[in-house]
Structures are given as structure tokens and as C-alpha cells.
N, C-alpha and C positions, 0 to 999 in steps of 0.2 A: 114582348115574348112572354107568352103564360105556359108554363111547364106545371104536370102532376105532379103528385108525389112519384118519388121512384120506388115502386114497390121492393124491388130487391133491398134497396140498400135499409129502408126502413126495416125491414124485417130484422135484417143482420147487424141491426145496432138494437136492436128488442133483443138476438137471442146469442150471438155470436161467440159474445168473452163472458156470459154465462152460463152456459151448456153445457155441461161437463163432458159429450160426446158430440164431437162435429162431424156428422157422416155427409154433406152435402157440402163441401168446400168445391171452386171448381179450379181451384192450384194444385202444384205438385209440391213436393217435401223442399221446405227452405234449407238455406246455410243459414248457419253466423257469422257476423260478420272474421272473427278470428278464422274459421273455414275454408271461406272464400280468399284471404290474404294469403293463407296457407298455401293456397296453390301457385303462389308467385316467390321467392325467396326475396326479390326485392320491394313488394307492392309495400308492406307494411311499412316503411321508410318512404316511399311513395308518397302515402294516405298521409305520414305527418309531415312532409313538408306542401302540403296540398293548400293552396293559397284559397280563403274561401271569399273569394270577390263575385262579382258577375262573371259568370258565362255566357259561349255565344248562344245569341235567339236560336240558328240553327241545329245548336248542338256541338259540344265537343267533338273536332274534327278526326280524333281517334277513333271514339264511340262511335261514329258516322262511317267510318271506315269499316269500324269489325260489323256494324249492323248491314253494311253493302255488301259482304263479305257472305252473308247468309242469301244471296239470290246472285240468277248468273247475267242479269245484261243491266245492273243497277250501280251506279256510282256514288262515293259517297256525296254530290251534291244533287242526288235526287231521293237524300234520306232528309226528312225533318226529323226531329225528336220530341217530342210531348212529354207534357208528367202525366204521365198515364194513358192506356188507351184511349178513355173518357175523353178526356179532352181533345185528343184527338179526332174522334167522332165528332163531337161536339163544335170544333173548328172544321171538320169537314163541311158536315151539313150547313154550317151555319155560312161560309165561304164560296160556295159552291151552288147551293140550292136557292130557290126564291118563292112567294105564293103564286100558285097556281101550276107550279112545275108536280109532276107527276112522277112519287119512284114507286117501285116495287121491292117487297122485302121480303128473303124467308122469313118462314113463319113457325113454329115459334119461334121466339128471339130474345136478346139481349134489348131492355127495355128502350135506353136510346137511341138503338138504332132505328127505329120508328117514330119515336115520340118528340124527338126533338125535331125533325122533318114536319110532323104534322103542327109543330107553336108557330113553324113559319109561315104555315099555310099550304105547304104543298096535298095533295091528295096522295094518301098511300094505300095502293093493294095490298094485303098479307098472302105471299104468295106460300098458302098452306100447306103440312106437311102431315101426315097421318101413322099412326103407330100401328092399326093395322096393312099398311102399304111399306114398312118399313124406313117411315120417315124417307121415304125416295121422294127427290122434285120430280114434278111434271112438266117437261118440257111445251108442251102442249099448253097447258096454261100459261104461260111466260109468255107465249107465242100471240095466244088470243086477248092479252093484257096488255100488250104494246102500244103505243100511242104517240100521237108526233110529238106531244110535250112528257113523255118521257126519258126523264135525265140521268135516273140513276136506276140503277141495279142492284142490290144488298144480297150478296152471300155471307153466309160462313161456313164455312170447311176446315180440318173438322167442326163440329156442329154443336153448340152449344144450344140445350141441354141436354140433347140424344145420343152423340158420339158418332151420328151421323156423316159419314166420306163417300161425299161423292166418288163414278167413274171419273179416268182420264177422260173419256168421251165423249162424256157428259161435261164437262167442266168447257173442251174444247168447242162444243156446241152453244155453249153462251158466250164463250168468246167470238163465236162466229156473229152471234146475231146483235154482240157489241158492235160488230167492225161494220156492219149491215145498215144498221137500224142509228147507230151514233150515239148509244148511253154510255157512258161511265160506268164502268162497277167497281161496286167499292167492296173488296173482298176482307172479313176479317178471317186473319190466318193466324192468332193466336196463339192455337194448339198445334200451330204446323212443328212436324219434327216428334209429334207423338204417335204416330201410326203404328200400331201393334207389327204390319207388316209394311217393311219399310220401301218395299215394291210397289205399295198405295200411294203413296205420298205423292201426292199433285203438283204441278209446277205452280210456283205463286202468278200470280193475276198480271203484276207487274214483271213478271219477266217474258211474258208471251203477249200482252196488250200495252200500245204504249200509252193510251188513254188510260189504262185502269191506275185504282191506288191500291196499294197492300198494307193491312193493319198489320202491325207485330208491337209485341210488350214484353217485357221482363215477366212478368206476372206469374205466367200461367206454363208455359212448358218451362222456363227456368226456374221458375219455385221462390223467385226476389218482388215478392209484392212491394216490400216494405219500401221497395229501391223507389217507386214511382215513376218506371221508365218506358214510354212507348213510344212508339213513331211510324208514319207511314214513308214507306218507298213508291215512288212513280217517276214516268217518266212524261207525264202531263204536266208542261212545266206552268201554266196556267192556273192551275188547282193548284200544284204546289205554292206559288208565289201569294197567291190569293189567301190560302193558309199560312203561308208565314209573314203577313201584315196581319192577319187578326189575332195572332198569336201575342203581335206586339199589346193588346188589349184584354189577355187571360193572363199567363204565366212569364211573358215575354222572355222568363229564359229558366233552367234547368238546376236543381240542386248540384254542386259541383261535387260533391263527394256522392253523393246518387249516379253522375256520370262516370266518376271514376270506376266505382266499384260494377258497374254494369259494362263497362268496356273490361277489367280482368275476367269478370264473368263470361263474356261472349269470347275471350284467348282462350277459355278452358272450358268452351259448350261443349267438346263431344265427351269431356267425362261427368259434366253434369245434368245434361240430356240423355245418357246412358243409364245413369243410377236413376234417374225417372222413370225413365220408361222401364227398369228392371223392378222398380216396385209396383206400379201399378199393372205389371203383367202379371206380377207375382198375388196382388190384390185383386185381380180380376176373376182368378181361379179360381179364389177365395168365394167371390161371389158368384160364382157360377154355382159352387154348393149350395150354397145359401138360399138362392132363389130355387135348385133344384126341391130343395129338402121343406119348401115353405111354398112348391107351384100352387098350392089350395088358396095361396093369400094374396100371389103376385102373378103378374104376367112380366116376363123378364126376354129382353131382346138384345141381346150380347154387342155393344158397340162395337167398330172398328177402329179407331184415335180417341186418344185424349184421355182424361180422369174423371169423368162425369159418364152414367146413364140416367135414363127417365122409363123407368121403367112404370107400372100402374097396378091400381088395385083391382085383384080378381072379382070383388064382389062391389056390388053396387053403394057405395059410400060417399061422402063426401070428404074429399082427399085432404082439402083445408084441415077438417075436426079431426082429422086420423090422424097429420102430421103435429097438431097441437097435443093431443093427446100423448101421442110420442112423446115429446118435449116436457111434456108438463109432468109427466108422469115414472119417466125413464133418465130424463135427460138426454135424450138421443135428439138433434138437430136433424133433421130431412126439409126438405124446401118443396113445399106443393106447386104442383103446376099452375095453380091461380095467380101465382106472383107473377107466371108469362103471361097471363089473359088467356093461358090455355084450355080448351075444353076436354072434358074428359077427368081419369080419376091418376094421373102421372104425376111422379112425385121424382126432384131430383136427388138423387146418389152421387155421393162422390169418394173416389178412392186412388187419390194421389199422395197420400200420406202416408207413413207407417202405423198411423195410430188408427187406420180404419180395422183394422183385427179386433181392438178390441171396444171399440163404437158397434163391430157387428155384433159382437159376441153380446153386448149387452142389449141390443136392438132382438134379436133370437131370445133372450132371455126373458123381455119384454111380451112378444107374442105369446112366446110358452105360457107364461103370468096370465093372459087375457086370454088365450083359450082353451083355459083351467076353470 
């Protein structure tokens, strides 16, 4: 298996813990760890008698529980847990897939989700997405892309790096030509639980397909990167089982105090899933200014989920040198869309923090500076 560079990840070890202004994270505002104990009166007495041996390969059967707990027809032995989403993908495809097998993926994307599919040989569509179409799928393309050695399917919703949410109807519609046609989808749900309106929020993949698998991580709507906890739900127990033999050959089992403190996490998701989504709504507003008061520079498409948009530059540039310049010049971190292999002049925004006020405020400062 021969893998690229990951363009993401290079970048954010070039620019990440020296930036003085992160505007392009695509997480939400962390705890401490003191924070997160906080909302248990007993955990903290917990955490030190907390035996640090091996864990199970599966996952703490706790953690398994509260993460089955977040979907409606999933039990906890149709949750694995991963250190991290990555690896999860990474044991997906690798489990699951074979050469010459054919997926399709939205497009843009999260670097792995393609790139590891293609070291093993399979053939991958990028099933494209456009900023002036509104980053909307085309179902119609899905349809004329189909083929009998098509195995997998790759969404995400919400949509990493647009903010992009699909319809229910849309969503129900690939699920139809799952159950039709015999692909897998392999859904990353990430950001699920960040829908500005919480009437959007889509059912996960695994609780309406029982072939499908469902990504979820600590990461990114709970704001605990640091924990290293992800895992997929399905009720394909084939894919499951297949993933958790090769898992015996990565991580084969899960930091214990990473489990622990991700299962008190997931007892207290609706007050820490609340104060996320109340700053990033709060930071969204923020940016609706921002891009109003600077249309000359940007083109700005208001996401519906998540802490991340992609928005692009009004004038003809090269998005790469603009986002460097930024950085090099301001301090301000943005991530170009050249990191997705995307075309075009889109650069990613992120505003799951409280610290983007004032990343903007010095980003505004910057322009003013340069078209002086």
C-alpha cells in the first residue's frame, strides 16, 4: 500500500501551534479536562481509581452504550470504537474494500476518504459538488455512475468543508438506490447534532439502512479532539466483524482514560452540544457581517450545520498565495481549497471557537492593511 502525503495534516503541523490566529479549525470549543469532571460529582474519584491496563478491542462497554444511545435501532454491540475517526476509515476501507472494486465519493472531501480506497486499487468517482449549485448532490450523477462492481458509496453530512445538509429526501433517495443496486454507504456524521435548525437533522444512515455504517467521533461536534475517540455504528455485521479483526493489527484497543472521559462526555452531550452550537450560531452572525461588509473580496454562502464554511475569493487569485500571505503576514490561519484538490479560489473558515471574534477582527484588519 503506497499512500501521499496527507495534505491536511501536513499543512497543520507547518502552521497550526504557530499562528497566532486559527480561523480555519474544523472543531468546536474544548473542556478541560477539570470541566468535563465537573459535571459529574463522582467522576473525579472515578478517573483515580481508573485501572490503566488494556481495554476491550470493542470498546468500553459503557462508552458503547452511551455512543448507541445517540441513534434509534443501534445497540451497543453494533458500535466499534476507534482512536479516532481516521482510523476508523482507514479500517473501513481497508476491511471492506478490494482492487478493482469501484466507490464513489462526495467531492470535495476529507483526504482519506478517497485516498486510501484508491492505494488499494479500487477505481474512485468524485462525485462533484459546486459552489455556484450550492454544493447540492446530483442525484442524477449517482445514478449514471453506478456500476455492478460498485461497493461503496461515501457521503458526508453535514459536509465537510462547505456546511453543506442535505434534504431528508435526498438522503432517503440514496438510501433507496442502496437497498436497489447493493452498495454500502459509508456515511460520515461527524458534525451530526450541529444543525443550526434542528428540524434539518437527518436520520443517521445506520438507523434506516442496515447495510450502511455511520462515522461519529468525539472530535468535532463535542469539541474533545484531544480524547482520540471515534467509532462507527452498523448493523452490517460482516463489515463490522471484518473491522474489528483488522483493528487487532492498528490500535487493537482504546486509551482507557480516553474511554472514560468520552463516555462522562456523552452522559452530559445535551449541555455540551448546546454551548456549541450556541457559539457557533453566535459566530455565524458574526460572519455574516463580515463577509457582508467585505462582498468586494469574497463570495459568502451561509452553511446550514456544522463550524466550517468554504467560502471563495471574489477576484481571480490564486487562493493558495492569498491564504499564505494571510498567515505569513497577519498571522491569521485559513486553509485553501488546494488542500481538497479542489478547483476554484475557496478557502476554509472555521468558527467553532470563541476565539474566532478575534482571528476575524485581525483578519478585517489585515485586508483594510492591503487595500490601503
Amino acid at each position: 500500500m503506497l499512500l501521499p502525503p496527507f495534505k491536511l495534516e501536513h499543512y497543520f503541523a507547518r502552521y497550526e501551534f504557530t499562528a497566532p490566529y486559527f480561523l480555519c479549525g474544523s472543531d468546536c470549543e474544548t473542556l478541560s479536562v477539570s470541566e468535563l469532571l465537573g459535571m459529574d460529582p463522582q467522576a473525579t474519584h472515578d478517573l483515580g481509581d481508573l485501572r490503566l491496563g488494556y481495554t476491550e478491542t470493542l470498546g468500553n462497554p459503557g462508552l458503547r452504550r452511551e455512543i448507541a444511545s445517540l441513534y434509534t435501532a443501534i445497540d451497543p454491540n453494533q458500535v466499534l470504537v476507534h482512536t479516532g475517526a481516521e482510523e476508523a476509515i482507514f479500517n473501513f476501507m481497508n476491511s471492506t474494500l478490494h482492487a478493482g472494486d469501484h466507490i464513489v465519493v462526495q467531492w470535495p472531501c476529507y483526504q482519506s476518504l478517497y485516498d486510501v480506497a484508491q492505494s488499494i486499487g479500487c477505481e474512485v468517482t468524485k462525485w462533484e459538488t459546486r459552489e455556484e449549485e450550492r454544493w447540492e448532490l446530483d442525484l442524477d450523477f449517482l445514478k449514471r455512475n453506478l456500476r455492478p462492481r460498485t461497493k461503496v458509496v461515501v457521503i458526508n453530512c453535514p459536509h465537510n468543508p462547505t456546511g453543506y445538509l442535505m434534504s431528508n429526501e435526498k438522503l432517503l433517495e440514496i438510501d433507496g438506490l442502496s437497498k436497489e443496486h447493493g452498495f454500502i454507504i459509508f456515511s460520515d456524521e461527524v458534525y451530526r447534532g450541529l444543525e443550526y435548525d434542528e428540524g434539518d437533522r437527518l436520520p443517521a444512515l445506520c438507523d434506516i439502512n442496515d447495510k450502511a455504517v455511520s462515522l461519529g467521533v468525539m472530535s468535532k461536534t463535542f469539541g474533545l479532539a484531544g480524547l482520540r475517540i471515534g467509532w462507527i455504528a452498523t448493523g452490517n455485521r460482516d463489515v463490522y466483524e471484518q473491522m474489528n479483526s483488522l483493528k487487532h493489527y492498528t490500535t487493537i484497543c482504546n486509551s482507557a482514560p480516553s474511554e472514560f472521559l468520552a463516555t462522562l462526555a456523552l452522559r452530559n452531550k445535551d449541555q455540551i452540544v448546546h454551548r456549541n452550537r450556541r457559539i457557533i450560531l453566535d459566530n455565524l452572525k458574526t460572519l455574516d457581517t463580515f463577509f457582508d461588509e467585505h462582498r468586494d473580496c469574497f463570495n459568502w454562502q451561509r452553511p446550514k450545520a456544522g463550524p466550517i464554511a468554504f467560502p471563495s475569493l471574489a477576484r481571480d487569485e490564486d487562493v493558495a498565495q492569498f491564504c499564505h500571505d494571510v498567515v505569513t503576514k497577519a498571522g491569521v490561519l485559513l486553509l485553501p481549497g488546494t488542500i481538497y484538490n479542489a478547483s476554484g479560489r475557496n478557502f476554509r473558515i472555521g468558527f467553532g471557537r470563541r476565539s474566532m471574534t478575534e482571528c476575524l477582527e485581525r483578519f478585517g484588519n489585515y485586508l483594510t492593511e492591503e487595500s490601503n
